[in-house]
Residue frames as qw, qx, qy, qz and C-alpha x, y, z in Angstrom:
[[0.455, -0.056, -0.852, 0.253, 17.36, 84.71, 220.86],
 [0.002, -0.103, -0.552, 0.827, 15.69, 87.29, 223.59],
 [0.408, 0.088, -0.089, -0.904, 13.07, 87.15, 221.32],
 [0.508, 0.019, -0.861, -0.024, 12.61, 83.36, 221.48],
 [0.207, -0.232, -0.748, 0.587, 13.09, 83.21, 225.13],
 [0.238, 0.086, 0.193, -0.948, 10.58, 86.29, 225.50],
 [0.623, 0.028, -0.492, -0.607, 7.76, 84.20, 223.16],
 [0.463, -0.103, -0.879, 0.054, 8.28, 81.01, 225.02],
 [0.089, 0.188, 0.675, -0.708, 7.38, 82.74, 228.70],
 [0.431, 0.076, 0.211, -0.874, 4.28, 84.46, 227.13],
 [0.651, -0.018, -0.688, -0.320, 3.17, 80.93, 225.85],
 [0.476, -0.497, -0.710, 0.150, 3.07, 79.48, 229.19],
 [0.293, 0.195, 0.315, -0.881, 1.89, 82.60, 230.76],
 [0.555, 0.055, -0.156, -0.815, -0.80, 82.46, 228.67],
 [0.519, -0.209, -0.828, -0.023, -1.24, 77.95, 229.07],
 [0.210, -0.193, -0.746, 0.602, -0.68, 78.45, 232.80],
 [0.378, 0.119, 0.161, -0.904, -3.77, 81.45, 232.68],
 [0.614, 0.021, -0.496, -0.614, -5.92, 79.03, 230.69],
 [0.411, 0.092, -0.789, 0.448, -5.30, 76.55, 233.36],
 [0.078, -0.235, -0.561, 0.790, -6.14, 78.11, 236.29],
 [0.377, 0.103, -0.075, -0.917, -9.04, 79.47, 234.26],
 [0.487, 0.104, -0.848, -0.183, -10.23, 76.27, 233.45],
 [0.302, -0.146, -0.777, 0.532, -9.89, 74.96, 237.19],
 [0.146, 0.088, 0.348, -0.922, -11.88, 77.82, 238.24],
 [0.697, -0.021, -0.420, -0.581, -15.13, 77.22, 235.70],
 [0.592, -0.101, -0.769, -0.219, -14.78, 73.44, 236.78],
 [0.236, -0.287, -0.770, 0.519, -15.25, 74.24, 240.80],
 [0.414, 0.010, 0.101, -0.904, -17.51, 77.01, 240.30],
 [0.568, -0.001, -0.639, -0.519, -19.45, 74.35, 237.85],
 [0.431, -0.148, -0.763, 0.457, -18.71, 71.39, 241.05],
 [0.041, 0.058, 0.485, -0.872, -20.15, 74.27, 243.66],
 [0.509, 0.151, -0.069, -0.845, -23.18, 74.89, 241.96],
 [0.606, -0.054, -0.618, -0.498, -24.05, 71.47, 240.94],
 [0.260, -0.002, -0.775, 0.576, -23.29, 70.49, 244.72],
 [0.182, 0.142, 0.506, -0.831, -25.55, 73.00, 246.33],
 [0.630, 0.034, -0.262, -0.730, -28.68, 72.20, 243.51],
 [0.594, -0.119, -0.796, 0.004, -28.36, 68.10, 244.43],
 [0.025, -0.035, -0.597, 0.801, -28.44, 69.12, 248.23],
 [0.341, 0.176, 0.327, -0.864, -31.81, 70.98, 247.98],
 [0.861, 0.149, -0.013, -0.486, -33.55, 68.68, 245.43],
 [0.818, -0.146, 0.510, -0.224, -31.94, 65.73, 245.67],
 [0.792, 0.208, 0.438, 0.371, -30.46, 65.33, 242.08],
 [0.244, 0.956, -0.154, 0.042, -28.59, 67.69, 239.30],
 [0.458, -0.744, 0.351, 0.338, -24.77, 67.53, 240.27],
 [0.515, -0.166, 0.666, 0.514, -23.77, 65.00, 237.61],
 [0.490, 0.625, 0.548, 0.261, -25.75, 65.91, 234.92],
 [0.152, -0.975, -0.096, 0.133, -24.39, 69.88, 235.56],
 [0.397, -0.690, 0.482, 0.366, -21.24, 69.04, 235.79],
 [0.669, 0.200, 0.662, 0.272, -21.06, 66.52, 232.78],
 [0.372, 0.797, 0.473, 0.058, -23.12, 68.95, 230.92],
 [0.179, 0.974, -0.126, -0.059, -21.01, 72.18, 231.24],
 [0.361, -0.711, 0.581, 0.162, -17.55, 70.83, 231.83],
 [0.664, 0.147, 0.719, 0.145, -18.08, 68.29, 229.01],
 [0.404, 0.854, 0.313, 0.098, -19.87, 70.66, 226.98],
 [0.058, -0.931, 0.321, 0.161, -16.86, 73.44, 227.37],
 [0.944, 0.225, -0.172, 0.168, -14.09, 70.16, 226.56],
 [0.128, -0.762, 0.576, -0.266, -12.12, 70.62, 229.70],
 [0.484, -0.183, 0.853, -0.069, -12.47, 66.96, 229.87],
 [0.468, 0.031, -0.709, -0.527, -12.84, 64.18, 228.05],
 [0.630, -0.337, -0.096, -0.693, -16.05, 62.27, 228.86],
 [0.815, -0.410, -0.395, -0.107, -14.70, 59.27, 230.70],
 [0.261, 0.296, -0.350, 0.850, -12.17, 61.30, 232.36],
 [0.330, -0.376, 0.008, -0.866, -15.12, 63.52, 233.47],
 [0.736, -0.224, -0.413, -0.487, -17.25, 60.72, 234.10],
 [0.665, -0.123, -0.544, 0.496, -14.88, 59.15, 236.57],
 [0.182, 0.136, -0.290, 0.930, -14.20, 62.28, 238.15],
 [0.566, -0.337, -0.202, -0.725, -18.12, 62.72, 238.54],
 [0.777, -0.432, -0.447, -0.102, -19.04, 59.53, 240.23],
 [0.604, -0.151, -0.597, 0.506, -16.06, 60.11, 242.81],
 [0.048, -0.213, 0.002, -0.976, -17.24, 63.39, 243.59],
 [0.692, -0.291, -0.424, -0.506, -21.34, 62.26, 243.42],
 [0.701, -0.278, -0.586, 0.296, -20.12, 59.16, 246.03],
 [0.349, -0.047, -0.458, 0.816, -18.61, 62.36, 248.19],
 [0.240, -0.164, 0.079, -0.954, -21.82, 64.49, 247.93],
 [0.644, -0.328, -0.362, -0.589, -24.39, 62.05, 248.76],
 [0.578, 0.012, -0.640, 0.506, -22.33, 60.94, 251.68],
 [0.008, 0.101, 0.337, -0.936, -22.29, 64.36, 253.34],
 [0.289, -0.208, -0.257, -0.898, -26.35, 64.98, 252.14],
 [0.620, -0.372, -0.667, -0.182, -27.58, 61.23, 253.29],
 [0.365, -0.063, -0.729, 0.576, -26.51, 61.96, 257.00],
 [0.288, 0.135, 0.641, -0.698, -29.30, 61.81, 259.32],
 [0.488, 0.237, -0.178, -0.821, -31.61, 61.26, 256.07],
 [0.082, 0.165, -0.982, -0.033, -30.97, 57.48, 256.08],
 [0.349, 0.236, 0.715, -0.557, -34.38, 56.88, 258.09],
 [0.439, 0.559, 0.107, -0.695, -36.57, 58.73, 255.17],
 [0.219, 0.285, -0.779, -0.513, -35.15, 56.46, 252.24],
 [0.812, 0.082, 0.154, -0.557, -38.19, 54.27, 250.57],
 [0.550, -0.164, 0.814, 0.094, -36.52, 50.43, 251.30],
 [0.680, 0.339, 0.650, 0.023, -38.63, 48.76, 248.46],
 [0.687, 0.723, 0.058, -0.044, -38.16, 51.19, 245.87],
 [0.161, -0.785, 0.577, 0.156, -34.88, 51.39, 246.55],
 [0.671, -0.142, 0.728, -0.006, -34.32, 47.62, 245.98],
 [0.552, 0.722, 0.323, -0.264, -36.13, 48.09, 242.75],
 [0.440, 0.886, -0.139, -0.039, -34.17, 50.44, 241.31],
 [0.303, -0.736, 0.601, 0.075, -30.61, 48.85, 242.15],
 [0.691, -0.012, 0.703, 0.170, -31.73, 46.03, 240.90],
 [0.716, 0.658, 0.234, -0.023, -32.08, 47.56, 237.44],
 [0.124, 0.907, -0.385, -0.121, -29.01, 49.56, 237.78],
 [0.616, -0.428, 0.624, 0.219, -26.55, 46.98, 238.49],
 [0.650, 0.058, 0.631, 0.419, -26.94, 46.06, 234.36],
 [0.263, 0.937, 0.226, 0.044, -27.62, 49.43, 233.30],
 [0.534, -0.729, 0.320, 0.284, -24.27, 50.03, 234.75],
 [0.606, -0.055, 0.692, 0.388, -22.33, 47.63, 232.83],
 [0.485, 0.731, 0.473, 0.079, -24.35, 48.48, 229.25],
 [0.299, 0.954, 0.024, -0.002, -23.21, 51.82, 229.56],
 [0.406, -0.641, 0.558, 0.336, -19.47, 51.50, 230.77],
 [0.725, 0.069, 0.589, 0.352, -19.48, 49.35, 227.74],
 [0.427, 0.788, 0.312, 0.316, -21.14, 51.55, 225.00],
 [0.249, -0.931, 0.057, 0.262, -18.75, 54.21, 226.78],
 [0.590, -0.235, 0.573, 0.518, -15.49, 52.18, 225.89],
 [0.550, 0.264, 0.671, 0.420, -16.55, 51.48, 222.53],
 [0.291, 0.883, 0.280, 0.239, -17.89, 54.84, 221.06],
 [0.120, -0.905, 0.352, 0.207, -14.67, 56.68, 222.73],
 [0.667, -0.181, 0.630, 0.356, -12.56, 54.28, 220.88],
 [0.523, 0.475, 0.650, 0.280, -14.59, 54.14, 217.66],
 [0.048, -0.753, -0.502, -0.422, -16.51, 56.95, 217.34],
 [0.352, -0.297, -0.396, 0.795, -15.66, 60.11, 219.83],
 [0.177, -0.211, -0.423, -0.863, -17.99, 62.45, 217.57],
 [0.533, -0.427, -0.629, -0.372, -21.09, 60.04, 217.91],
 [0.460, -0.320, -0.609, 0.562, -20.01, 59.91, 222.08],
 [0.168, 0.249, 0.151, -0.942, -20.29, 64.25, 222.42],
 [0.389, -0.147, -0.449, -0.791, -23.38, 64.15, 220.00],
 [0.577, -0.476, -0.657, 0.096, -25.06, 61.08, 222.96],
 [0.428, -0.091, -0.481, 0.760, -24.06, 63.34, 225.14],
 [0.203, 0.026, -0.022, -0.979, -25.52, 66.89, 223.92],
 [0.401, -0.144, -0.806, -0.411, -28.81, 64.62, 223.32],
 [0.480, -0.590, -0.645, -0.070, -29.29, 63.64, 226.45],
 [0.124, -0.266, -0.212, 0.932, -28.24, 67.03, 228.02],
 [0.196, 0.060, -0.202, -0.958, -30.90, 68.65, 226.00],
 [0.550, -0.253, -0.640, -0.473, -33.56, 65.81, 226.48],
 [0.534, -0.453, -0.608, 0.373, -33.00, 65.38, 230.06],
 [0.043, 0.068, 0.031, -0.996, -32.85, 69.63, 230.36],
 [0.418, -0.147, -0.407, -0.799, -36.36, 69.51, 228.23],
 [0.452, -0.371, -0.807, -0.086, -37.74, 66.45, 230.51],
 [0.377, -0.404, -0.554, 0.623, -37.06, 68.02, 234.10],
 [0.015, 0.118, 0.369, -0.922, -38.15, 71.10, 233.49],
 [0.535, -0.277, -0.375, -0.705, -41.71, 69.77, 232.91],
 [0.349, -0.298, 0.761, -0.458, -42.73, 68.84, 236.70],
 [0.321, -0.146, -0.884, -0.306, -44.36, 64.96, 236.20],
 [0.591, -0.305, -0.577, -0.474, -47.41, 63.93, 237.24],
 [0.155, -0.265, 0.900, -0.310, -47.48, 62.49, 240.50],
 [0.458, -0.125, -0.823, -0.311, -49.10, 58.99, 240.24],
 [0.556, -0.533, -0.067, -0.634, -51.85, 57.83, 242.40],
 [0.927, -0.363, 0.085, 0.038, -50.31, 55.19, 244.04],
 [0.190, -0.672, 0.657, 0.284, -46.18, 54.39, 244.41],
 [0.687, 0.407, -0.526, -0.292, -45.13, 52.67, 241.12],
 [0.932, -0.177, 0.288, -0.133, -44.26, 48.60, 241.63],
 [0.643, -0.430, 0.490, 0.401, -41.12, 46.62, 241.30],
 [0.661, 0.305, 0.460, 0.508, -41.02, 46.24, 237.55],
 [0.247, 0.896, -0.038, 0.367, -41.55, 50.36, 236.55],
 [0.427, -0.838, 0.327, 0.090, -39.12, 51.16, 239.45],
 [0.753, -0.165, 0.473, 0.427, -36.58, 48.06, 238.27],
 [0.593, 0.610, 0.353, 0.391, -36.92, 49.80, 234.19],
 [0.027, -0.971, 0.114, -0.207, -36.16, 53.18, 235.56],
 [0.562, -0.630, 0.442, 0.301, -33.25, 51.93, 237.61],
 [0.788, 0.243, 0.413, 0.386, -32.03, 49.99, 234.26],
 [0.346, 0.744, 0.333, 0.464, -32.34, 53.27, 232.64],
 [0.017, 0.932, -0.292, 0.213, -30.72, 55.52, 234.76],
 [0.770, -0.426, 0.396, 0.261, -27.60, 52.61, 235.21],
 [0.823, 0.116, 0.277, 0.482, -27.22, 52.91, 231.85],
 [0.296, 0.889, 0.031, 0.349, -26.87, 56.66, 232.04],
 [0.322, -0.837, 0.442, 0.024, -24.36, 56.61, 234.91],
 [0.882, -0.085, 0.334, 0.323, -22.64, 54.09, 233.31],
 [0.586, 0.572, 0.266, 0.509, -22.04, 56.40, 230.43],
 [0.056, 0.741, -0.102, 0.662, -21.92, 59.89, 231.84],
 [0.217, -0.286, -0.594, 0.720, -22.08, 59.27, 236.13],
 [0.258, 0.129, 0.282, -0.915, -25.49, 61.21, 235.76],
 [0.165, -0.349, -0.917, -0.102, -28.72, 59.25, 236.05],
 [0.055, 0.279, 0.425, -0.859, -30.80, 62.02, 237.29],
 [0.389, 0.037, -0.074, -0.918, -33.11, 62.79, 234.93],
 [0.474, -0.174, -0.742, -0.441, -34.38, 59.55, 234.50],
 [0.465, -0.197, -0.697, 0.509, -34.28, 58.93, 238.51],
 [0.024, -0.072, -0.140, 0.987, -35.19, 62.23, 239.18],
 [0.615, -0.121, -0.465, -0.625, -38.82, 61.82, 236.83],
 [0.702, -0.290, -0.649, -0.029, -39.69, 58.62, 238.28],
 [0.298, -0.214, -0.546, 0.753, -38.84, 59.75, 242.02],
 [0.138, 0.343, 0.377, -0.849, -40.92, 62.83, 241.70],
 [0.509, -0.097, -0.550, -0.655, -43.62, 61.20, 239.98],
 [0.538, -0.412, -0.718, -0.160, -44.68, 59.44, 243.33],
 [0.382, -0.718, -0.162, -0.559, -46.84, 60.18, 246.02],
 [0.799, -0.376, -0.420, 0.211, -44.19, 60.93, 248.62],
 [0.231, -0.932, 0.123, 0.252, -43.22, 63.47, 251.02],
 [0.458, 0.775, -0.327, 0.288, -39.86, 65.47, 248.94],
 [0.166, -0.677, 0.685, -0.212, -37.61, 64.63, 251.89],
 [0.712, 0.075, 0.683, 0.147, -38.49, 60.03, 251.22],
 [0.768, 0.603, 0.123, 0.177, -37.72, 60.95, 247.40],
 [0.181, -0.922, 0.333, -0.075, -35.19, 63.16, 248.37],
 [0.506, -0.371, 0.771, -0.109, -33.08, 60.40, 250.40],
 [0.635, 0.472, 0.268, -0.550, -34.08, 57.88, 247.56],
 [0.594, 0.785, 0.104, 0.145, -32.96, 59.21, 245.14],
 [0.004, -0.842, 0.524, -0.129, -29.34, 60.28, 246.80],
 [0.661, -0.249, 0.706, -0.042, -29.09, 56.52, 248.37],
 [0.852, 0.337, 0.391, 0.092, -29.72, 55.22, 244.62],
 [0.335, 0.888, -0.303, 0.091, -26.89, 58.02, 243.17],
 [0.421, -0.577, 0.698, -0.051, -24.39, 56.78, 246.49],
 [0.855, -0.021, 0.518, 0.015, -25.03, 53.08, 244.62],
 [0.732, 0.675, 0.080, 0.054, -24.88, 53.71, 241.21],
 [0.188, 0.926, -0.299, 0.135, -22.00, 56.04, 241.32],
 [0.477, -0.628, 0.607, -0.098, -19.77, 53.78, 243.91],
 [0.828, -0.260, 0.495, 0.028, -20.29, 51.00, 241.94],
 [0.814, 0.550, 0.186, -0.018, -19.10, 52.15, 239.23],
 [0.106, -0.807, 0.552, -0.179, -16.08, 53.90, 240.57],
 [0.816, -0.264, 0.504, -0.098, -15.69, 50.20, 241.91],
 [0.813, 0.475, 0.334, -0.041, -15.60, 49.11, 237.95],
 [0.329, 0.913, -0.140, 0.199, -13.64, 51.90, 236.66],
 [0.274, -0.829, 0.471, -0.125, -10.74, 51.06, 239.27],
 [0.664, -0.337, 0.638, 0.197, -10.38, 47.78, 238.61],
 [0.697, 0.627, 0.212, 0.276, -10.44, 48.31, 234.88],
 [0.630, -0.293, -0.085, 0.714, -7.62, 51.18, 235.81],
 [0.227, 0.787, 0.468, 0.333, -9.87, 53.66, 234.99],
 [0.413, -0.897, -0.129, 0.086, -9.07, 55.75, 238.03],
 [0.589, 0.400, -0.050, 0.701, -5.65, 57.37, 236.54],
 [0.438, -0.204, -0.122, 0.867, -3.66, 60.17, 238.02],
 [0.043, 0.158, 0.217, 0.962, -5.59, 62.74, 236.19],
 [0.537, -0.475, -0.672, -0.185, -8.98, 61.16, 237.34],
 [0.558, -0.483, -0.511, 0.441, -7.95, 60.88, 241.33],
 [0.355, -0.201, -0.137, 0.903, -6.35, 65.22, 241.03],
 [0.103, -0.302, -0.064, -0.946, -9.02, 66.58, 239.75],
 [0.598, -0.446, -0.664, -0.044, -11.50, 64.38, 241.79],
 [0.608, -0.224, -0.342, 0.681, -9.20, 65.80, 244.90],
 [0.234, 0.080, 0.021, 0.969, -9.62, 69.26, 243.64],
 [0.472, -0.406, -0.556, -0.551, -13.47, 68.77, 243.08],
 [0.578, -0.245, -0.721, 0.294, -13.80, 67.28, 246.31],
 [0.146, -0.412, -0.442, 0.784, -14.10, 70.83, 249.13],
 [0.239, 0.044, -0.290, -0.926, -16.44, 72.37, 246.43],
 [0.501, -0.309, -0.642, -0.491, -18.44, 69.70, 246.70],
 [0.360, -0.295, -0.591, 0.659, -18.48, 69.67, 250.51],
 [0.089, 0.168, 0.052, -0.980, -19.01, 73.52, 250.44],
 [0.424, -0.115, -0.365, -0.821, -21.72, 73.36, 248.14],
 [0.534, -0.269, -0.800, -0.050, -23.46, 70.41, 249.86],
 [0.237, -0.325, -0.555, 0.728, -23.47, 72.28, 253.50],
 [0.098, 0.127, 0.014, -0.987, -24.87, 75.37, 251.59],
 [0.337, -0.100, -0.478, -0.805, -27.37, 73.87, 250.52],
 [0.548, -0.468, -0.656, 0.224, -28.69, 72.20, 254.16],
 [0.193, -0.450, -0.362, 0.794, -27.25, 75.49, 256.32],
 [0.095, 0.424, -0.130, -0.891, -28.74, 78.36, 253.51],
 [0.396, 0.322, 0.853, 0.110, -31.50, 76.96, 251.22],
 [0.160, 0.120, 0.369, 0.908, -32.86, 79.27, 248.16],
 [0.184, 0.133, 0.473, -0.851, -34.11, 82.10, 248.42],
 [0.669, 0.060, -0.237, -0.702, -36.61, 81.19, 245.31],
 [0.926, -0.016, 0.297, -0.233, -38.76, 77.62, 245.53],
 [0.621, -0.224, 0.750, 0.034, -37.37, 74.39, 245.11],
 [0.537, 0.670, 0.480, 0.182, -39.60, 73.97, 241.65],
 [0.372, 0.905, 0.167, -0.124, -38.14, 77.18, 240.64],
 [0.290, -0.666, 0.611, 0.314, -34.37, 76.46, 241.10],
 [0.629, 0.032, 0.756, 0.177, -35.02, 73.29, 239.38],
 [0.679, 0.672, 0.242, 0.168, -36.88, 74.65, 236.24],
 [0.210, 0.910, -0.342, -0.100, -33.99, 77.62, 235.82],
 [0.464, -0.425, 0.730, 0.267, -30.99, 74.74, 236.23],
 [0.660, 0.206, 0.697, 0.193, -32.80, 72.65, 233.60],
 [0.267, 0.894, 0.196, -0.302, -33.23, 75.52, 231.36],
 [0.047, 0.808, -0.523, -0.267, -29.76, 76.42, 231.41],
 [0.634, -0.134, 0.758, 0.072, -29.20, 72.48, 230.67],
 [0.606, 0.614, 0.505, -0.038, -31.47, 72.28, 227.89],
 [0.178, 0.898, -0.371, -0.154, -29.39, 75.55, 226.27],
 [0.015, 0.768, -0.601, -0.220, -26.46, 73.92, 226.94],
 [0.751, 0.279, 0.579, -0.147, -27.80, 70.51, 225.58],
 [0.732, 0.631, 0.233, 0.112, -28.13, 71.91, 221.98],
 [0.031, 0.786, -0.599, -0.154, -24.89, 73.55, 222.00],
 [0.486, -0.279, 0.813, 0.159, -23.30, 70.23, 222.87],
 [0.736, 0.424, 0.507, -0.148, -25.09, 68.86, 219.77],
 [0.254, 0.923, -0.109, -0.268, -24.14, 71.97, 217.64],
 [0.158, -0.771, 0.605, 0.122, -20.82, 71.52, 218.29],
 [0.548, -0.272, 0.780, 0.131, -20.57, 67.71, 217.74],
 [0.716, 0.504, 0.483, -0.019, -22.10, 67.86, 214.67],
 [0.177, 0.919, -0.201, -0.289, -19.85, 70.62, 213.10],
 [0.201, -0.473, 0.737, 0.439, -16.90, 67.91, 212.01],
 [0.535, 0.244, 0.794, 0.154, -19.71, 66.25, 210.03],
 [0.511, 0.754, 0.265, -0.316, -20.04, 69.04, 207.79],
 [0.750, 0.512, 0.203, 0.367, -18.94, 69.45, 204.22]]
């Protein structure tokens, strides 16, 4: 019987350590994607998704919830005083695509975590490893600022990636720093078109009762990491360039891209 009782403690010793190990990875993960949006303006969700998805401490609309409320709390703290610098017209642009990019994906979310939860991680690693492989090739910048209909396709197209994951960056990101405009009006932009996306889908997700108990605690927990990281990256900016934080984040993205693939393919084998 002492040997029972003795097994059972070192079983939750050993849950409760995995736990708390866990927790740790996912605010380190939170800190770091915090302090890389801050200084360029996008990255958090697609970081977090990517490693904290990729590791299956969450499932992905768990995560995904837990991203946007998080995303809504960093671009709060990042827009302040930046409000001035945001570019009105594309903005308009792109909201207006998101608003049914939005929807699209919350849908194709539902239905492939229902159906299909395989095919969902395998969309996932995909665009972790295609959005990793875009960003770290710096675009073009165009000669002139793009016009309502590319801006409105790009918003579609990164609604229907925060609809699914709560990370629209890379497309948003590309298109944003493809035009010819000072980094601190793409910047602001591009954080005012995350603060939309991300709120309104939190908006969606709550009245579908998306926003569960597990959602709202780790959101809560998530929540001074992202703070922290969001100051650090305004009071203590890196020490290497901007272009070089960005290609090493996407790098590690792109890595952890084809894992995620790896892995989701591995129950289709023989």
């Amino acid at each position: 019987m002492a040997h029972i009782v003795h097994l059972r403690s070192l079983l939750l010793w050993h849950t409760d350590a995995v736990e708390i190990q866990s927790i740790i990875i996912f605010l380190l993960v939170i800190l770091f994607g915090s302090y890389v949006q801050s200084v360029a303006g996008f990255a958090m969700g697609m970081t977090i998704v990517a490693v904290v998805g990729g590791l299956r401490l969450l499932d992905i609309p768990t995560l995904a919830a837990v991203v946007s409320l998080m995303t809504i709390v960093n671009t709060t703290f990042s827009l302040r005083g930046q409000l001035q610098h945001v570019h009105r017209r594309l903005l308009f642009w792109i909201g207006l695509g998101q608003l049914p990019g939005i929807f699209i994906g919350l849908w194709l979310l539902g239905y492939l975590d229902t159906e299909d939860s395989r095919t969902l991680e395998l969309c996932l690693g995909i665009f972790i490893t295609v959005g990793g492989l875009a960003m770290t090739i710096r675009p073009r910048a165009m000669k002139e600022v793009s016009g309502g209909f590319f801006a409105w396709v790009s918003g579609l197209l990164g609604g229907l990636l925060g609809g699914m994951f709560s990370a629209s960056g890379p497309v948003l990101g590309w298109f944003g720093y493809s035009q010819p405009l000072a980094v601190n009006v793409i910047r602001a932009t591009l954080l005012s078109s995350f603060f939309m996306t991300t709120s309104t889908r939190t908006l969606v997700v709550g009245v579908q009762g998306g926003l569960t108990e597990t959602v709202l605690t780790y959101a809560a927990m998530g929540v001074p990491a992202v703070l922290l990281g969001a100051w650090l990256g305004k009071a203590f900016p890196p020490l290497v360039s901007e272009d070089v934080l960005k290609r090493g984040a996407f790098f590690i993205l792109l890595l952890m891209g084809i894992w995620i693939c790896f892995s989701a393919l591995q129950p289709f084998a023989p």
